[in-house]
PAVEX-168350 format. One record per residue (C-alpha): residue in three letters; x, y, z. Coordinates in steps of 0.2 Angstrom, whole numbers, plus 5000, padded with zeros to 4 digits. Each point is the difference from the previous one (the first is absolute). Example, Ala and Ser with C-alpha at 12.3 -4.5 7.8 and 13.67 -1.06 7.14 Angstrom:
// residues 2
ala506249785039ser500650174997
// end
This chain:
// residues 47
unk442549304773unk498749965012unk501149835006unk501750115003unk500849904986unk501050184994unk500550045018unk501949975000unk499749905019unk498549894994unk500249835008unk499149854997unk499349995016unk499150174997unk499349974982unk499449825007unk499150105014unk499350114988unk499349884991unk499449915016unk501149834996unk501349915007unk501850054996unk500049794993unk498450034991unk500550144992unk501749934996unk499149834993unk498850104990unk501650084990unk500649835000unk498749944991unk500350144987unk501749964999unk500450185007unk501050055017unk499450155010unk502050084995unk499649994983unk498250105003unk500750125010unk501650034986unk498750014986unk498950135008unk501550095009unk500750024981unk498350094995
// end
């Protein structure tokens, strides 16, 4: 994946940075979706 979601070391800091935000900013956006950035990673990891 182009945001290093499936890479076993993907950080949030780096996916943040990919997607030019804050590390709060993009933690506040999965907030507001009711999803933590574990749970994303777990979900596509599981792919």
């Amino acid at each position: 994946m182009e945001l290093g979601l499936d890479e076993a070391r993907s950080t949030i800091d780096g996916t943040a940075g990919r997607l030019g935000l804050s590390r709060r900013t993009l933690q506040r956006r999965l907030e507001e979706t009711g999803t933590r950035y574990a749970d994303l990673q777990c979900s596509v990891l599981i792919r």
